[in-house]
Backbone and ligand atoms as CSV (ligand in chain L), in Angstrom:
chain,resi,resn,atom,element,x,y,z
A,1,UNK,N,N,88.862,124.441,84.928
A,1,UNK,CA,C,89.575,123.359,84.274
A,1,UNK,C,C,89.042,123.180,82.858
A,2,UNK,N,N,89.876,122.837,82.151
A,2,UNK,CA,C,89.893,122.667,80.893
A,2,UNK,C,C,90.415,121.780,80.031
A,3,UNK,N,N,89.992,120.733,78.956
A,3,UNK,CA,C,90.861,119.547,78.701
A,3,UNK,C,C,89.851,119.455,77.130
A,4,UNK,N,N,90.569,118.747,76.080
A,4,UNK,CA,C,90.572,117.934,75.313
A,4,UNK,C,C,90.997,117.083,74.589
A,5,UNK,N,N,90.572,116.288,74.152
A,5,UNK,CA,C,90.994,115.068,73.897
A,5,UNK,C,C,91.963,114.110,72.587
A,6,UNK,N,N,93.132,113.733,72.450
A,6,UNK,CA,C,93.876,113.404,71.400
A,6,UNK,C,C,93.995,111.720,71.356
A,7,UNK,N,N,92.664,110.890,70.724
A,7,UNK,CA,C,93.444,109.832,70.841
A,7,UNK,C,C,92.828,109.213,72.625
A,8,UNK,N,N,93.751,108.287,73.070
A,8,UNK,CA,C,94.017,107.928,74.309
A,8,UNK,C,C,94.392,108.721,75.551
A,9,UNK,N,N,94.836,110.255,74.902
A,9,UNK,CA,C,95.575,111.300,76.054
A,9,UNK,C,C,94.780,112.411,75.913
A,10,UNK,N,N,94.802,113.295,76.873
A,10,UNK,CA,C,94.015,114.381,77.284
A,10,UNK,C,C,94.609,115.127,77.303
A,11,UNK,N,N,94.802,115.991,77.050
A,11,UNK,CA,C,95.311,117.546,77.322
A,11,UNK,C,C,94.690,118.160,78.582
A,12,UNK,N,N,95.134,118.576,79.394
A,12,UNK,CA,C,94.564,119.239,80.944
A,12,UNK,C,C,95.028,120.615,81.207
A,13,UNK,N,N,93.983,121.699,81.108
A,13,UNK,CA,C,94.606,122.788,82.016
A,13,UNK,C,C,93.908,122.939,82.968
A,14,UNK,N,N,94.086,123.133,84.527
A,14,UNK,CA,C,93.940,123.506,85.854
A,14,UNK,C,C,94.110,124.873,85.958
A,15,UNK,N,N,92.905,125.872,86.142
A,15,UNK,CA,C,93.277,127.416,86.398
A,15,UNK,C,C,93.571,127.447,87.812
A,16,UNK,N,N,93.512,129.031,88.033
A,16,UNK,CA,C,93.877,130.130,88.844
A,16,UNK,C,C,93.059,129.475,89.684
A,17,UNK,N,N,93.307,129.252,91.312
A,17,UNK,CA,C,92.204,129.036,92.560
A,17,UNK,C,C,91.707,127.681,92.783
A,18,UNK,N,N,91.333,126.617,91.464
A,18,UNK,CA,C,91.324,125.229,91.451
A,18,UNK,C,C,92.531,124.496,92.102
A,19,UNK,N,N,91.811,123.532,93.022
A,19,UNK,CA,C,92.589,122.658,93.302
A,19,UNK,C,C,92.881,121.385,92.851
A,20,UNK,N,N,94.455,121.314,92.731
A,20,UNK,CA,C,94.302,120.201,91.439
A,20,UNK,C,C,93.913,118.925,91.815
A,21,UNK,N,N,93.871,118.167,92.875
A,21,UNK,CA,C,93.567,116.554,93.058
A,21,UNK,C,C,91.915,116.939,93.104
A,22,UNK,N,N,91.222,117.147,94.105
A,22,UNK,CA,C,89.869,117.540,93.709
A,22,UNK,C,C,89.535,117.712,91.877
A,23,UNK,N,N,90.602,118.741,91.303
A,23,UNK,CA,C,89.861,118.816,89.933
A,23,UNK,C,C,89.933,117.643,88.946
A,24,UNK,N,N,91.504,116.731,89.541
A,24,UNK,CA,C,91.403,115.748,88.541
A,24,UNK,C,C,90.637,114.636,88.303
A,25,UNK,N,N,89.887,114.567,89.730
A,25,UNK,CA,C,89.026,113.362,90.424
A,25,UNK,C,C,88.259,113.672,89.151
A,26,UNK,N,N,87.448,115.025,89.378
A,26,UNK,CA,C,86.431,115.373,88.851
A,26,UNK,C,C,86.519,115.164,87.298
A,27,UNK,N,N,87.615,115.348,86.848
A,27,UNK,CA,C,87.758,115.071,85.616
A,27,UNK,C,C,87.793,113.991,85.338
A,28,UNK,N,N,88.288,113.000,85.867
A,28,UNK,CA,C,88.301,111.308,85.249
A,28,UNK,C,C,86.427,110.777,85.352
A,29,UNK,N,N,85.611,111.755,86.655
A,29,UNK,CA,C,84.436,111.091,86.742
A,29,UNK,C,C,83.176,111.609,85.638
A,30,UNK,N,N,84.195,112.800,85.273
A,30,UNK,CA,C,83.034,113.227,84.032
A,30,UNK,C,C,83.472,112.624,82.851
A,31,UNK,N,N,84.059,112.168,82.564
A,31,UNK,CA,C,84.663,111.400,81.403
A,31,UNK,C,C,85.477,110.318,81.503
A,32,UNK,N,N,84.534,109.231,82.376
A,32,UNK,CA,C,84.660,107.920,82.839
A,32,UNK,C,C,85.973,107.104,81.986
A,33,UNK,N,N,87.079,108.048,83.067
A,33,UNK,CA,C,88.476,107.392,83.434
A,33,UNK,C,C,88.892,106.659,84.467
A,34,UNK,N,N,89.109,105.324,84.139
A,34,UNK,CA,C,89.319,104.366,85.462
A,34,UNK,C,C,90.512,104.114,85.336
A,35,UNK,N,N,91.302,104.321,84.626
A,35,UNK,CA,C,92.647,103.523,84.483
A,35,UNK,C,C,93.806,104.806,83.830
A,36,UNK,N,N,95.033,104.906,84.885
A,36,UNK,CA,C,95.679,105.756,83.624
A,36,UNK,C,C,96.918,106.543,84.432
A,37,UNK,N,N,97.456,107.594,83.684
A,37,UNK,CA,C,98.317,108.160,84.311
A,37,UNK,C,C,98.497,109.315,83.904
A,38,UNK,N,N,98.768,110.451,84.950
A,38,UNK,CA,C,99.022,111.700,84.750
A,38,UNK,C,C,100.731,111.989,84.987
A,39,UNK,N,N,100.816,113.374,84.392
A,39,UNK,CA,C,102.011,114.207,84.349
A,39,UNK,C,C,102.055,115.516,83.869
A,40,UNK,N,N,102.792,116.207,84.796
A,40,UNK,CA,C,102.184,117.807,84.274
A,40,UNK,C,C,103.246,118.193,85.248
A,41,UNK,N,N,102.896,120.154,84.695
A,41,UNK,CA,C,103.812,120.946,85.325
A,41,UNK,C,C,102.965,122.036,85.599
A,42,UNK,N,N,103.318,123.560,86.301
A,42,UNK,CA,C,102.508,124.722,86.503
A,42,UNK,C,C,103.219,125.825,87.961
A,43,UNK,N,N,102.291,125.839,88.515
A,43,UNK,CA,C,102.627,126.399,89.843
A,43,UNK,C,C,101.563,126.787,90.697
A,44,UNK,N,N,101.754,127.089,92.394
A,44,UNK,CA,C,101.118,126.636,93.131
A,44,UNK,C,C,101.529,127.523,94.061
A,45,UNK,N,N,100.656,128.209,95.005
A,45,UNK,CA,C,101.229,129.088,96.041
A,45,UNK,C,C,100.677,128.252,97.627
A,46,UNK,N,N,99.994,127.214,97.368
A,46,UNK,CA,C,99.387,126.435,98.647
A,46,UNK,C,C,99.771,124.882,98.268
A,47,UNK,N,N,100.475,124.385,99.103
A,47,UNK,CA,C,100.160,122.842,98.473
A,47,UNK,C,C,100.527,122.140,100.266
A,48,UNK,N,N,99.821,121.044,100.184
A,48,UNK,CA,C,99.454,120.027,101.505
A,48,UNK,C,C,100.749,118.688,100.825
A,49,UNK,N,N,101.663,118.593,101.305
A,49,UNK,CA,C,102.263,117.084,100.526
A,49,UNK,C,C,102.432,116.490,102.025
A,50,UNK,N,N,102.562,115.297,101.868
A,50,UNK,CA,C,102.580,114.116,102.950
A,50,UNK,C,C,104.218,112.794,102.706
A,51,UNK,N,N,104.105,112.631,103.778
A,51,UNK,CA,C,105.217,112.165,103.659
A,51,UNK,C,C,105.312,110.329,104.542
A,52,UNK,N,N,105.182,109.077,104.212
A,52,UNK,CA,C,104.427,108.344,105.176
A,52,UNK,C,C,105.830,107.412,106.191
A,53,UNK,N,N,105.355,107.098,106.911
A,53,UNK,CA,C,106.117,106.740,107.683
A,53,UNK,C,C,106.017,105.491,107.765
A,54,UNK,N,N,107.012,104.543,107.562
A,54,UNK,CA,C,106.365,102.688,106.848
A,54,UNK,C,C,106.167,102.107,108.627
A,55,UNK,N,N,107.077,102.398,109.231
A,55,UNK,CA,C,107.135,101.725,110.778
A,55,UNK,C,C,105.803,101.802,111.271
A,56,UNK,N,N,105.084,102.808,111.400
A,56,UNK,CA,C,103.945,103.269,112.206
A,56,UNK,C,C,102.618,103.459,110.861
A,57,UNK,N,N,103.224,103.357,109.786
A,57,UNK,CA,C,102.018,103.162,108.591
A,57,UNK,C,C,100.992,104.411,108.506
A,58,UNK,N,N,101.946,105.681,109.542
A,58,UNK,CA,C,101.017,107.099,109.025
A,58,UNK,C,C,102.064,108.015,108.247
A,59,UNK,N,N,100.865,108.717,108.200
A,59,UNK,CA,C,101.391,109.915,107.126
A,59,UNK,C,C,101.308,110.894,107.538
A,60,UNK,N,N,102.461,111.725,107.663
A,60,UNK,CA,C,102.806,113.248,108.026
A,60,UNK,C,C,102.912,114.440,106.561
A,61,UNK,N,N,101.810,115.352,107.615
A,61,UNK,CA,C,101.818,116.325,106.206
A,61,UNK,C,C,102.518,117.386,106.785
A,62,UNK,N,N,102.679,118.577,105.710
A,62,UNK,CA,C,103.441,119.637,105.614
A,62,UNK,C,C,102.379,120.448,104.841
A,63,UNK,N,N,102.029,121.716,105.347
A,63,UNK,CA,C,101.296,122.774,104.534
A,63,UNK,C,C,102.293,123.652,103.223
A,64,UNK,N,N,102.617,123.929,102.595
A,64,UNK,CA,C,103.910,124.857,101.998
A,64,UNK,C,C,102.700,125.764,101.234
A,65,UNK,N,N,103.327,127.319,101.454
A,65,UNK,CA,C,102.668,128.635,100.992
A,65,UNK,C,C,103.840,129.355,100.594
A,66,UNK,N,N,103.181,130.241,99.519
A,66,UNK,CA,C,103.884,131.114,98.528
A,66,UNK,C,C,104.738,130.704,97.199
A,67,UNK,N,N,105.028,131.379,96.794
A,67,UNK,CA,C,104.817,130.862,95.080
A,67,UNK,C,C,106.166,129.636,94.840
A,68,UNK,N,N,105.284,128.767,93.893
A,68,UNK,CA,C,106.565,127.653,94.036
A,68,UNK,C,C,105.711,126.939,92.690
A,69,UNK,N,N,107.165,126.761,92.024
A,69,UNK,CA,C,106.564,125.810,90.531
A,69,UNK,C,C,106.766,124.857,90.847
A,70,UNK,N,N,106.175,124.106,90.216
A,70,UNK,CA,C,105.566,122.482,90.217
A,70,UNK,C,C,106.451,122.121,89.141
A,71,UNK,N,N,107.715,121.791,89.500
A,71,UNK,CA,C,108.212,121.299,88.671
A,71,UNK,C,C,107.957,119.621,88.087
A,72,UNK,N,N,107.400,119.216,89.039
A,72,UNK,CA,C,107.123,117.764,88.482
A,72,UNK,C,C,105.789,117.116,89.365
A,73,UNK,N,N,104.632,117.020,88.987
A,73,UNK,CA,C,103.726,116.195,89.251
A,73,UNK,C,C,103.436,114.907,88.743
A,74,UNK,N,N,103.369,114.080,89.151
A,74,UNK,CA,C,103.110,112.698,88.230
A,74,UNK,C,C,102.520,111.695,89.071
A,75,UNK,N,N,101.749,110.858,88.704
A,75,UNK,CA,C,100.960,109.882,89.133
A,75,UNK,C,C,99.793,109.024,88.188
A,76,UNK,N,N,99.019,108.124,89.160
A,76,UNK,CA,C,97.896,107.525,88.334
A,76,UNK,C,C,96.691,107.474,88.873
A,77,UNK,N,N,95.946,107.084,88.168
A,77,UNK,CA,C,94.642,106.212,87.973
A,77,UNK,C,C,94.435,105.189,88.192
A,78,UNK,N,N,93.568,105.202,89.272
A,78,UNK,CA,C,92.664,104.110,89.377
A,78,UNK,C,C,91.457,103.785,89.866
A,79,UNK,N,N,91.087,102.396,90.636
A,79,UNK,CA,C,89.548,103.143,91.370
A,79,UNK,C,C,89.924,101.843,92.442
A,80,UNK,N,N,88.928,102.340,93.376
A,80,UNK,CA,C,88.723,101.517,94.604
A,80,UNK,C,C,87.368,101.670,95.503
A,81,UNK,N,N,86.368,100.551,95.363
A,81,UNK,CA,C,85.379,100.365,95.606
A,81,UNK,C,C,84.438,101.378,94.605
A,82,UNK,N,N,84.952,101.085,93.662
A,82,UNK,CA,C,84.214,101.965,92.659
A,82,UNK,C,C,84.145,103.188,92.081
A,83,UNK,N,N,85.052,103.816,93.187
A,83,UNK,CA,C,85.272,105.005,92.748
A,83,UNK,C,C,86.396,105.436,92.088
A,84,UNK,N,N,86.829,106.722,91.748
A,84,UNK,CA,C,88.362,107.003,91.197
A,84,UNK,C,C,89.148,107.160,92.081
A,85,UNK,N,N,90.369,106.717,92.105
A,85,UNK,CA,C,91.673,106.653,93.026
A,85,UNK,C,C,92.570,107.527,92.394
A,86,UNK,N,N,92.914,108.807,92.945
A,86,UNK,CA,C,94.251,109.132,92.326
A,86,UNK,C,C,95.551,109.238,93.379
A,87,UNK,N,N,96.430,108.601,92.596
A,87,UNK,CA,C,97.546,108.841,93.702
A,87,UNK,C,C,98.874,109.757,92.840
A,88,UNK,N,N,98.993,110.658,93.588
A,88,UNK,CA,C,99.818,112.112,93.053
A,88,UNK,C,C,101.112,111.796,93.697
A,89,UNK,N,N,102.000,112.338,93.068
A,89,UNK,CA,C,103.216,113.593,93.739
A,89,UNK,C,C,103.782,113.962,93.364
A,90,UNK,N,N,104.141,114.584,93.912
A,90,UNK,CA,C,104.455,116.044,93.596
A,90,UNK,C,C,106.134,117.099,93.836
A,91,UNK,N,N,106.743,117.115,93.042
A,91,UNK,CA,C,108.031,118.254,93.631
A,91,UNK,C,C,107.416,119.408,92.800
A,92,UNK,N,N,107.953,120.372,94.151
A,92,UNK,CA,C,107.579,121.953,94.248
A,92,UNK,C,C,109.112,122.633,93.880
A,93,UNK,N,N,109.493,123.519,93.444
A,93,UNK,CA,C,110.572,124.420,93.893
A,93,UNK,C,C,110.075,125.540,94.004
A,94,UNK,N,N,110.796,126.569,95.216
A,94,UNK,CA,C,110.599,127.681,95.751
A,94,UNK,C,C,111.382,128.395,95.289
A,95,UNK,N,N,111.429,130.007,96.240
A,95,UNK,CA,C,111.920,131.380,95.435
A,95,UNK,C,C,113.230,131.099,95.642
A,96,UNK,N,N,113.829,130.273,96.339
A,96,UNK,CA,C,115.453,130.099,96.484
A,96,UNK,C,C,115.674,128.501,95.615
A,97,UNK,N,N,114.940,128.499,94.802
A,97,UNK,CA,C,115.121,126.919,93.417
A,97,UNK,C,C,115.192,125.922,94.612
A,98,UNK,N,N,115.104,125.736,95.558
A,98,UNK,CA,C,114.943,124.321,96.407
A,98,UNK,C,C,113.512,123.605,96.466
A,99,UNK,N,N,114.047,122.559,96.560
A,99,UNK,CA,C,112.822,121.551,95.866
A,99,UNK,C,C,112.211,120.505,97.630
A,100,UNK,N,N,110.657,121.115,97.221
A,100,UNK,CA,C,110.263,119.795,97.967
A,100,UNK,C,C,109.311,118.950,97.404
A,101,UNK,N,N,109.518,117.756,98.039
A,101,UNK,CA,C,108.295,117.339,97.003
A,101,UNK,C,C,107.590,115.952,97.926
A,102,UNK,N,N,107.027,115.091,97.874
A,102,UNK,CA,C,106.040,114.144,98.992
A,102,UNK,C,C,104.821,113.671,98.139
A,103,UNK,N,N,104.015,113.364,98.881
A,103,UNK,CA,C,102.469,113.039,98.029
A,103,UNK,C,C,101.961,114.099,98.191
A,104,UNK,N,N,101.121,114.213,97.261
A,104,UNK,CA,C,100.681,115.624,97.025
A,104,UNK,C,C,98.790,114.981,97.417
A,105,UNK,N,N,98.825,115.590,98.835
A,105,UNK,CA,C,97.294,115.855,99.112
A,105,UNK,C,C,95.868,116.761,98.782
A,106,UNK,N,N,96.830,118.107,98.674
A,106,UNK,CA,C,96.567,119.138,97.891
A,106,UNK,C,C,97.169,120.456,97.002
A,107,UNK,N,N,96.765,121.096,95.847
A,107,UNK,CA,C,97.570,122.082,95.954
A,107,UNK,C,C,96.777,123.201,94.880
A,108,UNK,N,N,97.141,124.377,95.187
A,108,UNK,CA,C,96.076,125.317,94.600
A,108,UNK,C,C,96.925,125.514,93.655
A,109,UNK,N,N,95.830,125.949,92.278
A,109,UNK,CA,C,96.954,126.159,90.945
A,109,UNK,C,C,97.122,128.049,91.271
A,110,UNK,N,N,98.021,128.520,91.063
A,110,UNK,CA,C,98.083,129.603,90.837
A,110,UNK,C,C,98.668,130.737,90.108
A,111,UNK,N,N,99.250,130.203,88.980
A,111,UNK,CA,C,99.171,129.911,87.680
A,111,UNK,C,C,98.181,129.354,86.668
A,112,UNK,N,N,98.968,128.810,86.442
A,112,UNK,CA,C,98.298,127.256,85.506
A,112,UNK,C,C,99.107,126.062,85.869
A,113,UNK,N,N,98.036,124.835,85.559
A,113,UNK,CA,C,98.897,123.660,85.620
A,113,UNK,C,C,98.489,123.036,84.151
A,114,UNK,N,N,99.153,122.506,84.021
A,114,UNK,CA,C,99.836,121.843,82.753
A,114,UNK,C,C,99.940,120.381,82.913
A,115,UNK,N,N,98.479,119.504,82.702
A,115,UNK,CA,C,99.019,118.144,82.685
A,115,UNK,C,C,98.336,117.372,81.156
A,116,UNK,N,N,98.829,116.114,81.403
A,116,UNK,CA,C,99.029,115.407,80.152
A,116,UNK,C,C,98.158,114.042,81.151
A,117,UNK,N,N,97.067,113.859,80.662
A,117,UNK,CA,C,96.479,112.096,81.185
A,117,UNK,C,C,96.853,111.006,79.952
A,118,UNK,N,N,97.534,110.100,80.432
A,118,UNK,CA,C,97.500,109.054,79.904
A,118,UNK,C,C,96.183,107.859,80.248
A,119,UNK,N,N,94.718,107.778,79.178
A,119,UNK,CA,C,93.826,107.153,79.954
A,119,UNK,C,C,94.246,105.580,79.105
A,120,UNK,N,N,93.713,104.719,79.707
A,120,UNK,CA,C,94.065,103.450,79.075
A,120,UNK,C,C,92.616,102.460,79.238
A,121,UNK,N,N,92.904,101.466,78.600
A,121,UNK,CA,C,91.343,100.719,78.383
A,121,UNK,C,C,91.309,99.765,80.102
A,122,UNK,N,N,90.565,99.464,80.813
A,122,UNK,CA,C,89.744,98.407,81.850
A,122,UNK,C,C,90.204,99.518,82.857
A,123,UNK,N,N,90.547,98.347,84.383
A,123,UNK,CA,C,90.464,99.419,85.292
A,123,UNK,C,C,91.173,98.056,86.215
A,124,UNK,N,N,92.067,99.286,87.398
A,124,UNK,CA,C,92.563,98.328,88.251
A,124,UNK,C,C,91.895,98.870,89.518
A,125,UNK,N,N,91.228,97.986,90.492
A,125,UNK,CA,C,91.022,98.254,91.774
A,125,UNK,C,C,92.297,98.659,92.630
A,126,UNK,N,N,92.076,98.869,93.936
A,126,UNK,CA,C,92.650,98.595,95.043
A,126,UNK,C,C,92.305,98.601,96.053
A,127,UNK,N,N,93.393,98.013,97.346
A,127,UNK,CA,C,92.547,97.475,98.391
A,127,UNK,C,C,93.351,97.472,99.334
A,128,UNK,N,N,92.830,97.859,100.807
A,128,UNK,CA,C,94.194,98.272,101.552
A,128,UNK,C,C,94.831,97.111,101.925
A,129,UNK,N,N,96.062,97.141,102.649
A,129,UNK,CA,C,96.609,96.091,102.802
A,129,UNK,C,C,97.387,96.466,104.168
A,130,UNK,N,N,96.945,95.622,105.405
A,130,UNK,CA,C,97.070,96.150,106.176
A,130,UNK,C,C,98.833,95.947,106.855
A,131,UNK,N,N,99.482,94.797,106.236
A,131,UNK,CA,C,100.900,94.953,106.322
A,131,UNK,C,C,102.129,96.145,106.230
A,132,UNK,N,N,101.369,96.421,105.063
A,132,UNK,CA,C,101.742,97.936,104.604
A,132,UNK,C,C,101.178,98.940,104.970
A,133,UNK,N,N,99.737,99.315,105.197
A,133,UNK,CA,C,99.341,100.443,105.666
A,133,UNK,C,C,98.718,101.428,104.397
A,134,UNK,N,N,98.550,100.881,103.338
A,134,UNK,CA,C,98.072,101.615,102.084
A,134,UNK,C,C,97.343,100.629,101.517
A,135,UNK,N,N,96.616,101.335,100.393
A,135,UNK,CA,C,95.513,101.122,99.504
A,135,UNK,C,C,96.930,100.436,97.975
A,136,UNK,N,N,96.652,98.717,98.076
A,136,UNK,CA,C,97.724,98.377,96.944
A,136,UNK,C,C,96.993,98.173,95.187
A,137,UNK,N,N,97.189,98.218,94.727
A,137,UNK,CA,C,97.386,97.617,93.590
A,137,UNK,C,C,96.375,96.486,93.534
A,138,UNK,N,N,95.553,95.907,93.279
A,138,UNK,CA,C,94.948,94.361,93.237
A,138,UNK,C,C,95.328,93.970,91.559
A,139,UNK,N,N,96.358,92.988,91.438
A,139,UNK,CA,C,97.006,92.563,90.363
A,139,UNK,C,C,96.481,91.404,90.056
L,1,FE,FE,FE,101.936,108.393,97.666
């Protein structure tokens, strides 16, 4: 991984074999990003996306293998109990242009990925909420 800096935004490249949520963690914690938002593009021959189910408050994943561009990743920044929170997702398209896409749990770059951080000044927690079944927002 590779990034520098313009201003408030980052430039991000994700190589060959890196996985991108692992790498971005890593990137906001080496260059103490608490707040913010990503967007990017690339491709991916492994990716884990999830899909949640509001009735029962779980989440069903899906493994997807072989080559598929990332046509759209996007998400944010944040932290919870101190740490960095990222919440991703992700649409894929495959060798027949059909698109899937879910939360993106994991996904190997295999290419390059191509993102853009938007970092911004303070920081928002979050905290689960057990009505919903996720980690919200604390506003
Ligand atoms: Fe999500």
């Amino acid at each position: 991984m590779k990034s520098r800096r313009f201003g408030n935004r980052w430039i991000v490249r994700i190589d060959r074999g890196e996985e991108i949520v692992s790498s971005l963690r890593h990137f906001c914690r080496e260059n103490q990003i608490r707040l913010g938002a990503v967007s990017g593009i690339g491709a991916t021959n492994q990716a884990v996306i999830g899909s949640f189910k509001t009735a029962t408050q779980e989440y069903f994943t899906r493994e997807l293998t072989g080559d598929m561009e990332i046509t759209n990743l996007t998400g944010n920044i944040s932290s919870m109990k101190g740490e960095v929170y990222t919440h991703l997702h992700i649409t894929l398209s495959d060798a027949e242009y059909k698109a899937w896409g879910g939360h993106l749990s994991s996904a190997v770059v295999s290419g390059t990925l191509e993102a853009v951080v938007h970092e911004m000044d303070g920081s928002v927690e979050r905290e689960f909420d057990d009505k919903v079944g996720l980690n919200l927002y604390k506003l």
